[in-house]
C-alpha positions as CSV (number, residue, x, y, z in Angstrom):
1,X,107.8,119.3,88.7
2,X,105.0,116.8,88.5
3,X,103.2,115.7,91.8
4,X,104.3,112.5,92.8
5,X,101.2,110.0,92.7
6,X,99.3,108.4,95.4
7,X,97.7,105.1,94.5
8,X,95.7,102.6,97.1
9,X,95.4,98.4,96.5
10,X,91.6,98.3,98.2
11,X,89.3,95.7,99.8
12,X,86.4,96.3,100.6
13,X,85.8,99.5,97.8
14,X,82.1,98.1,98.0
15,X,81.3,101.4,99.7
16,X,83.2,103.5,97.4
17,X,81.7,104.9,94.3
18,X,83.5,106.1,91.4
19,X,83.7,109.7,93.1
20,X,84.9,108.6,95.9
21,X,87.8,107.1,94.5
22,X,88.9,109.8,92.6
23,X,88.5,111.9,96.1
24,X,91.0,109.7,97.8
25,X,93.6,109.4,95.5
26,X,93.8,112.7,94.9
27,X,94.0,113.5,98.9
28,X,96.6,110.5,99.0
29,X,98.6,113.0,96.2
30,X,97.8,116.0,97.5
31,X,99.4,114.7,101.2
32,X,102.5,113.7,99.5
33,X,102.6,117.3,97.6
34,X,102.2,119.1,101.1
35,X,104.9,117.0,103.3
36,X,106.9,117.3,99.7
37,X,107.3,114.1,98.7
38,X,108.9,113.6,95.7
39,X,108.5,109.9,94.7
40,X,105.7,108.1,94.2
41,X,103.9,106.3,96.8
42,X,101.3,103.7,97.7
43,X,99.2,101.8,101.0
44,X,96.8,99.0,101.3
45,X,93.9,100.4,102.2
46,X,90.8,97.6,103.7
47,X,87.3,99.1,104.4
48,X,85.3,97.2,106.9
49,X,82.7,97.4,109.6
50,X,82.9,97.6,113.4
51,X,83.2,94.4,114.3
52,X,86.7,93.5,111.9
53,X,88.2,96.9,113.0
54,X,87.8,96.0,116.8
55,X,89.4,92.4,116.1
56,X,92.3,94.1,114.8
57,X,92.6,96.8,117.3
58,X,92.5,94.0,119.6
59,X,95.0,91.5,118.2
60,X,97.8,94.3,116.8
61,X,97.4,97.0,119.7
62,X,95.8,95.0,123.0
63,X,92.4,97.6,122.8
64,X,89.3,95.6,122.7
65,X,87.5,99.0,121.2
66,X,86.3,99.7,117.8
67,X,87.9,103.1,116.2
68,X,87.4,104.9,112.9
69,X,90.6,104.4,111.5
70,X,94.5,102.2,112.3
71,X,97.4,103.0,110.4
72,X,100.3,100.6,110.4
73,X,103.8,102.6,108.6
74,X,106.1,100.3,106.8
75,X,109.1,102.6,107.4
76,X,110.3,103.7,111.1
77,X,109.2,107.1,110.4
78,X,109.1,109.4,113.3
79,X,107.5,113.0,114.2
80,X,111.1,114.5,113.9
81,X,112.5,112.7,110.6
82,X,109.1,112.5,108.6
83,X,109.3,111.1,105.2
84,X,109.3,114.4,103.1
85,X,113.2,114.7,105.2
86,X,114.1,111.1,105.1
87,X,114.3,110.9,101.0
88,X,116.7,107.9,101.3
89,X,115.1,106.0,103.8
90,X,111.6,106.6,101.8
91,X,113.6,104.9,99.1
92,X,114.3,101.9,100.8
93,X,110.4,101.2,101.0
94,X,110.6,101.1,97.1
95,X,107.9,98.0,95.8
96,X,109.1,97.2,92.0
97,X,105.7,95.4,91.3
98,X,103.4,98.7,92.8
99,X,105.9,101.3,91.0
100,X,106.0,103.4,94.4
101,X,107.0,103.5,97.6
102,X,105.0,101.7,100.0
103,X,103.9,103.3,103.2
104,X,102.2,100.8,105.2
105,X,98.6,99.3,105.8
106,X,95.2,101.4,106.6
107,X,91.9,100.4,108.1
108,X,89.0,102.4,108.4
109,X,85.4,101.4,109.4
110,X,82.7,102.8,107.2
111,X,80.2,102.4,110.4
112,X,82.6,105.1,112.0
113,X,82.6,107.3,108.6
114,X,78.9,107.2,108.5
115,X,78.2,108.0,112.2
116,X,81.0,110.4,112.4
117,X,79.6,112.7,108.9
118,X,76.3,113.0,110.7
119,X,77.5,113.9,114.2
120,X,79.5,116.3,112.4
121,X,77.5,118.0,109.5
122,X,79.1,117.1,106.8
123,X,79.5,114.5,103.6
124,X,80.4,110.8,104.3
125,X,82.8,112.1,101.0
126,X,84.3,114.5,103.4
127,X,84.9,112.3,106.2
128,X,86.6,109.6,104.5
129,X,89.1,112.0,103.1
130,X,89.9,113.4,106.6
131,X,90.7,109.8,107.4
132,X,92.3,109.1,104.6
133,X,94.9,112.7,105.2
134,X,95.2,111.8,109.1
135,X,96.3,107.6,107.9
136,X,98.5,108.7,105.6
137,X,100.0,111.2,107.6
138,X,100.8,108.6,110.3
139,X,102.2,106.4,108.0
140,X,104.5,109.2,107.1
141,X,105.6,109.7,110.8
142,X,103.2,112.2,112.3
143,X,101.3,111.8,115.7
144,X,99.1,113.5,118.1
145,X,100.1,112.1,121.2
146,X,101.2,115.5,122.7
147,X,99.9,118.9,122.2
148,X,103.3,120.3,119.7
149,X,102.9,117.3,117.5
150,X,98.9,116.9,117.1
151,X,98.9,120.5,116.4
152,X,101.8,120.1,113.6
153,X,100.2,117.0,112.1
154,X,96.6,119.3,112.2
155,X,97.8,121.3,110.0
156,X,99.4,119.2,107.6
157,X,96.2,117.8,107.5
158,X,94.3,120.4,106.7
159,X,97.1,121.9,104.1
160,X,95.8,118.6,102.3
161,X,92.6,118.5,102.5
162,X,92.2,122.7,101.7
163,X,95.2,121.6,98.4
164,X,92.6,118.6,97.2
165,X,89.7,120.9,97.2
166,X,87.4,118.9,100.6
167,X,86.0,121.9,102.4
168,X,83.1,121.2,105.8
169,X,81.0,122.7,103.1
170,X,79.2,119.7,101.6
171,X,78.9,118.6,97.6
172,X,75.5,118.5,97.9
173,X,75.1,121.8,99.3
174,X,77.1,123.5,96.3
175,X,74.9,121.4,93.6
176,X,71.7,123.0,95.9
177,X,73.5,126.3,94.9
178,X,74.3,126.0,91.6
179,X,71.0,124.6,90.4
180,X,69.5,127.9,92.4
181,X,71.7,129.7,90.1
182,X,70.7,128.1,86.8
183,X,67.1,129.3,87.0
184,X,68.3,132.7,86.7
185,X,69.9,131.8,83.8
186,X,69.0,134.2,80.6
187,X,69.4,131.6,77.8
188,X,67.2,132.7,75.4
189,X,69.2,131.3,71.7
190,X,70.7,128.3,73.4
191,X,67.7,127.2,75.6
192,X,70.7,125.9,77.7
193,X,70.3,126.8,81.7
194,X,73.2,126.6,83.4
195,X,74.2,127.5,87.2
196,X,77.9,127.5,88.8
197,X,78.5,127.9,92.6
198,X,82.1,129.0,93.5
199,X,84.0,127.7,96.9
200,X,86.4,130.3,98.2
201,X,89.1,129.2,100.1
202,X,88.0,131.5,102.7
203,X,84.7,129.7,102.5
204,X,82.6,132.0,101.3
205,X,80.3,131.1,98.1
206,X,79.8,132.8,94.9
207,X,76.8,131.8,92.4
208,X,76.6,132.8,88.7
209,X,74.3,131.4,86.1
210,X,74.9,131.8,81.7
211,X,73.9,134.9,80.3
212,X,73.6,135.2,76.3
213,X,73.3,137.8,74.0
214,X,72.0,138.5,70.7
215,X,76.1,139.1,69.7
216,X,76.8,135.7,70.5
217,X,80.0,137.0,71.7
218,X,78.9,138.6,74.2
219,X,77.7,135.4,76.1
220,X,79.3,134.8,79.4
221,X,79.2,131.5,81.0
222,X,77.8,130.7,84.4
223,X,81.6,129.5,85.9
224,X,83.2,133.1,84.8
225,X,79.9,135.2,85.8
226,X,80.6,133.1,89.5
227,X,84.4,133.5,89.0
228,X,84.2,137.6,88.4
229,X,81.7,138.4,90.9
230,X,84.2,136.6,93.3
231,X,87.2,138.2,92.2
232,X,85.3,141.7,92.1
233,X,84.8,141.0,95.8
234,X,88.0,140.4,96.9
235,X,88.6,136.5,96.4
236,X,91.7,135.2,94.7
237,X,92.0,131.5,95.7
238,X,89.5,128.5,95.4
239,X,89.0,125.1,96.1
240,X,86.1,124.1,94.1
241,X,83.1,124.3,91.8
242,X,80.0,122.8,91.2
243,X,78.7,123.5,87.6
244,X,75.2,122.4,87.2
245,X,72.4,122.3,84.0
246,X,69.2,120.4,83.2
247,X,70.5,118.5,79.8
248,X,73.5,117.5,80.2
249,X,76.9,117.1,82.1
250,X,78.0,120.6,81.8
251,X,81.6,120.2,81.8
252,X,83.6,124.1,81.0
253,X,84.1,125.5,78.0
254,X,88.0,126.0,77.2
255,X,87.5,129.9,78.5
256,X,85.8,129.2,81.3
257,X,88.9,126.6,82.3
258,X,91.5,128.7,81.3
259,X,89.8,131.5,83.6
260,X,89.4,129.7,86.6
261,X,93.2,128.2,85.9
262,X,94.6,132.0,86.8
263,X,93.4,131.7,89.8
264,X,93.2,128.5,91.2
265,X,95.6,126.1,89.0
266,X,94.3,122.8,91.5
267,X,90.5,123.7,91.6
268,X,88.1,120.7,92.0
269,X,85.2,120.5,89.3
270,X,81.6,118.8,90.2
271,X,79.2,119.1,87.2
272,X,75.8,117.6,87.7
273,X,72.5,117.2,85.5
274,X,69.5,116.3,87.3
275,X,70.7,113.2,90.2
276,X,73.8,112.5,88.1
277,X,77.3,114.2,88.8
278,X,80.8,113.4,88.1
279,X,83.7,115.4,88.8
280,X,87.4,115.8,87.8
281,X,90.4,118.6,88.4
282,X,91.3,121.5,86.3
283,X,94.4,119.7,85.9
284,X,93.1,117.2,84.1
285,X,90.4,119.4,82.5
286,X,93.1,121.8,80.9
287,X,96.7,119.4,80.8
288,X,99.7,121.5,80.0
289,X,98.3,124.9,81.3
290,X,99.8,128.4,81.7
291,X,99.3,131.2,83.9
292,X,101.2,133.0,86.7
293,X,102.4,129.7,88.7
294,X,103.5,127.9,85.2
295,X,105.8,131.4,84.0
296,X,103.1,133.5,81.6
297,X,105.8,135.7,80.7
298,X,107.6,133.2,79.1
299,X,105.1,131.4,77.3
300,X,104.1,135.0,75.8
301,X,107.3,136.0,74.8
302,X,107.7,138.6,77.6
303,X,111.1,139.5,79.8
């Protein structure tokens, strides 16, 4: 079945970059693949400051108080008929010009992202999407107002955010790791350093840097030197990996992807060369895979 797509109409995407929007649609589709959500879905999502956020706590709810983050639900959603078990009244939110079902409105203030990543420890990145997960999930009928249903929508949240790869450890810190890595790298023919730090789901982090040989099919790359020392230790799932090198964007080979694809099908991939970095998902890395979630045994023939 194909995950049912999450897409935002933005104002304000001033403070976004082009990372950051990938990060948010993909924990908009990743919250829709948890609650299991089937159709496609959308939200107007504004980005502001302090002062607009307060106005419109203060106009739509009577609290004359900034906050981080207001979600408004289109649909009458409620804690016990949520939209992943209200298919039909999900459908009745169905926008013909958007292609998806609309969910409702979102406001977040990037004053309270900022503040809120460095009271906490972690990436402005990070804190966004945990905003972005706890909107969404309102809009789909969760609440915290007592103890049973903020635990509930917790972990729904979480579920999300662990699915779409956003762990409390920080990009930055897994690039710091990786480019460790690469100068360990024993590149003699291709004179190409490369270093790969892997995210456990359990959070534990696993380094590995290229290693050639004079057979040059012996070479292993830094992502499967990371991926086997983690699976040698125990490790089976994980969330994401930073791939870094000094002359170029060092995106995986086809190996290395189909690799890291028996083990983690969903896994977030950060390259980075020097202060540039893009990322992307194994699924759109390596479209149409197989392994043991996608039936090997039939693709190779087997009973």
């Amino acid at each position: 079945m194909t995950p049912a797509t999450f897409t935002f109409e933005i104002e304000g995407g001033e403070f976004l970059s082009p990372s950051d929007l990938k990060t948010i649609q993909r924990v908009g589709q990743c919250c829709l693949s948890v609650e299991g959500v089937e159709r496609p879905c959308c939200a107007y999502l504004l980005l502001t400051d302090d002062e607009t956020i307060q106005t419109i706590n203060k106009e739509q709810r009577g609290i004359d108080r900034s906050t981080d983050v207001l979600s408004f639900p289109s649909a009458p959603f409620t804690t016990a008929h949520t939209a992943g078990t209200e298919p039909e009244l999900l459908a009745r939110e169905w926008d013909a010009y958007a292609h998806a079902c609309r969910l409702g409105d979102i406001v977040i203030s990037w004053d309270h992202v900022c503040r809120q990543a460095e009271e906490f420890g972690h990436s402005q990145t990070r804190e966004l999407s945990y905003l972005i997960a706890h909107s969404i999930f309102h809009l789909m009928g969760y609440d915290h107002m007592i103890d049973h249903d903020k635990e509930s929508m917790r972990k729904m949240e979480e579920k999300a955010l662990e699915k779409a790869g956003i762990t409390r450890v920080s990009d930055d810190e897994l690039i710091a790791k990786a480019k460790e890595a690469m100068q360990y790298s024993y590149s003699p023919y291709s004179k190409y350093k490369v270093g790969a730090c892997l995210l456990s789901s359990d959070g534990r982090m696993f380094t590995g840097c290229n290693i050639e040989n004079a057979s040059y099919g012996d070479t292993l790359c830094a992502e499967r030197t990371a991926l086997f020392k983690a699976v040698s230790e125990g490790a089976r799932s994980f969330s994401v990996i930073a791939i870094a090198a000094e002359k170029s964007m060092p995106w995986p080979c086809g190996l290395c992807r189909q690799a890291l694809n028996e083990f983690s099908p969903d896994l977030r991939v950060i390259v980075a060369c020097g202060d540039e970095r893009d990322e992307s998902t194994l699924p759109e890395l390596l479209p149409h895979s197989f392994g043991p979630s996608t039936g090997t045994s039939e693709y190779l023939g087997k009973d």
